[in-house]
Steps between C-alpha positions, in 0.01 A plus 500: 500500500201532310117622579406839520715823387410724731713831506718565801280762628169324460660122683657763811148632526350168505738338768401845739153402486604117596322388233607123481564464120698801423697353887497101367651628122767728659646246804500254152715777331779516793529143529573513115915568409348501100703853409194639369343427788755648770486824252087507566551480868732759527246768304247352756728591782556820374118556444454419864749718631636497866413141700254615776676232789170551717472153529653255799707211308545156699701182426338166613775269476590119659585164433255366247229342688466772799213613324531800332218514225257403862634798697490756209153398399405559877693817600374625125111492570541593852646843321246489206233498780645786652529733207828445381587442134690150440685421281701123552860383221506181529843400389491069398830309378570497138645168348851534452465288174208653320449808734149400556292582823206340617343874636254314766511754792177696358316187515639469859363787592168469351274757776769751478512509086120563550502767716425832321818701677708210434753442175715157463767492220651132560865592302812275379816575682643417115825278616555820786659402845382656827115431475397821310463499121698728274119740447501520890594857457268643227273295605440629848546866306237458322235397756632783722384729200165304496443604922533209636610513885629199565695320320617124565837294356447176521823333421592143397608296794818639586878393656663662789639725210226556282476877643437717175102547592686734746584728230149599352260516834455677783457213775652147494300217659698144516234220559594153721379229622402278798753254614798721344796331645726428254318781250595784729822419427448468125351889530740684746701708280451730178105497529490523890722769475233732221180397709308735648258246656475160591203274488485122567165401290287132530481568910199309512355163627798284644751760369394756757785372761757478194454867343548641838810310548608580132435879581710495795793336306466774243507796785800358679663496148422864407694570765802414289476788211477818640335796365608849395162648470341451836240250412444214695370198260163350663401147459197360545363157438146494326258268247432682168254233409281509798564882581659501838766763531405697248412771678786472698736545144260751377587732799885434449533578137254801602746589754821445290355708230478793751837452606660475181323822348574706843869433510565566150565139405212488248689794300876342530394154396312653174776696427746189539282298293507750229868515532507080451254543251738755309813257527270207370446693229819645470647134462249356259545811255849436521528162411256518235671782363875323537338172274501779206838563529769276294778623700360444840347121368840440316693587893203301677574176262865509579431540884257215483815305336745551738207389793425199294870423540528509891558875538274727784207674316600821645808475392445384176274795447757775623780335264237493223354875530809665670792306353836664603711713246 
């Protein structure tokens, strides 16, 4: 990545005081996989030391359509007003031809990306499946580091399991719509199942009547997944775009957040997204590392043989790397 060569010490000082360059250049530098640049984030990780986790993390997630950019934008100045720090990742669908992204959710939310406590980084999910992008980590790191309080993930519009937003935030929120029918459906399992709260959005005009109904559908079907932790999901129907119910989510999220920090949730779903974030790791090192190795690519070609040739992958694989003597 090129621009400025800042030393570690000097870019970890610069993302504490949430100054927005030294912040732009380094969310640039983790959405990079150029080795030098991985090798520069890593010093700037180390320059920065222990991640803070002060912040509250939520996942605005849906169908696309159920307006997401709308309801961020809205629940994000009604926090900027307040005091809060926001900062919004917008995750937007890469090609899966030329890996390109068209990156219009800042211009979506074009009060919000004005607001002086606000920060939008519209990001690629790069080819990655469950809504997130394969920065979402770092990058929500990294604007931990720079204070900001809340921080919002909103995905790309998601399948019933599309559920990896679950593994970076704090709070999931799965966004419907008026006259659900079949939809509700299309969304019961996987994501129902990791949502913390419910909202049916575009309750307005003639679709008063239909978001109630839609939010009633949803309720009765919640009462298929049970829950370990003792949370009951709310749902609540509401208009992003005209305001109405806002207040109304504002108070649940406010209310979940209490919950979730008083039981010791908040601490056991960090430390199980560090654990997630360890095997991800784990797994990428270890592949990279195995395309190095003749031996290893030598057993992997004659596994991919016997496949090619009818045979079960995993047992191609076993006979390949642990052929019998």
């Amino acid at each position: 990545m090129n621009g400025p060569h800042w030393t570690p010490q000097e870019w970890a000082d610069g993302i504490r005081r949430a100054d927005r360059a030294f912040l732009g250049r380094a969310l640039s530098l983790v959405e990079s996989s150029l080795e030098a640049d991985v090798q520069r984030a890593s010093e700037l990780f180390a320059a920065l030391g222990a991640a803070p986790e002060s912040s509250f993390r939520l996942a605005i997630t849906g169908n696309p359509g159920a307006g997401k950019s709308t309801l961020t934008e809205a629940l994000g100045l009604r926090w900027a007003e307040s005091g809060h720090k926001v900062a919004v990742l917008a995750v937007d669908p890469s090609s899966s031809l030329h890996r390109g992204s068209i990156l219009g959710d800042k211009t979506r939310m074009e009060q919000l990306s004005k607001h002086p406590n606000a920060f939008i980084r519209p990001v690629a999910s790069g080819g990655q499946l469950g809504g997130v992008a394969a920065s979402t980590r770092a990058a929500m790191a990294l604007l931990e580091y720079a204070g900001y309080t809340r921080l919002v993930l909103e995905t790309v519009g998601v399948g019933q399991n599309e559920t990896d937003a679950a593994h970076y935030v704090d709070a999931m929120l799965l966004l419907a719509l008026p006259n659900a029918g079949d939809e509700v459906q299309g969304i019961k399992r996987g994501i129902m199942e990791c949502a913390d709260l419910i909202a049916v959005n575009k309750c307005d005009g003639s679709l008063v009547e239909a978001g109630a109904r839609a939010a009633g559908q949803l309720r009765e079907s919640l009462n298929w997944f049970g829950r370990d932790d003792g949370w009951k999901v709310p749902v609540l129907a509401l208009s992003a775009q005209q305001g109405q119910g806002l207040p109304e989510l504002d108070e649940a999220l406010e209310r979940f957040e209490r919950w979730v920090r008083g039981t010791g949730q908040f601490d056991a779903r960090r430390a199980q997204q560090r654990a997630h974030a360890w095997d991800e790791a784990w797994g990428q090192f270890l592949a990279t590392w195995a395309e190095g190795q003749p031996e290893l690519q030598s057993a992997k070609a004659q596994a991919k043989s016997a496949f090619d040739q009818g045979q079960n992958a995993q047992a191609a694989l076993r006979a390949a790397f642990y052929p019998k003597k």
